[in-house]
C-alpha positions, 0 to 999 in steps of 0.5 A: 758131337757136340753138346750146348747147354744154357741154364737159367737158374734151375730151368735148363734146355740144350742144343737145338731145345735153345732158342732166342724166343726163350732166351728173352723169355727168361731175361725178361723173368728175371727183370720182372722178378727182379733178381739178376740175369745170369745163365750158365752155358756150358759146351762139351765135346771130344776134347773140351769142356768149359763153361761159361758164365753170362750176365749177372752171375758175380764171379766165378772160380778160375778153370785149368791154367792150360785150355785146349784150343778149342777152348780157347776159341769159345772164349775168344768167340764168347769175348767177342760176343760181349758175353762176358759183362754184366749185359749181354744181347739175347741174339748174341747169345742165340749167336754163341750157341748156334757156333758153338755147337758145330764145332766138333 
């Protein structure tokens, strides 16, 4: 099973609990707050772990030097999604978790 959580700032919903409904909603707090927009994604499952940074979340420490191809495909995919800037689209990221959590 695999699991999907996104995390803005200290508010954190997971799997199916994430929708683009609050994923806009929490871009636009953040826009209004004027403080950056960055949310955490992290996707667990039997062999792999990673997490994921998306937005304004300045940078971050590196992971393990040899990822497991399932890892390495989140990135890719994350990549692909324009996830990995300082922008990124709300569907996109709806898009990131609906793949990521069917894979098992």
């Amino acid at each position: 099973m695999t699991t999907v959580s996104v995390s803005f700032g200290a508010i954190q919903r997971m799997n199916d609990e994430i929708t683009g409904g609050w994923i806009v909603e929490q871009q636009r707090a953040r826009e209004r707050d004027g403080v950056p927009v960055c949310a955490i994604v992290r996707v667990q499952g039997p062999g792999f772990d990673v997490t994921l940074p998306v937005g304004q979340c300045g940078s971050g420490g590196g992971g393990r030097p040899v990822l497991t191809p399932r890892e390495q495909e989140l990135i890719d995919l994350w990549r692909r999604l324009h996830l990995d800037g300082p922008e990124f689209s709300p569907g996109n990221l709806q898009a990131f978790v609906k793949r990521a959590s069917r894979l098992s």
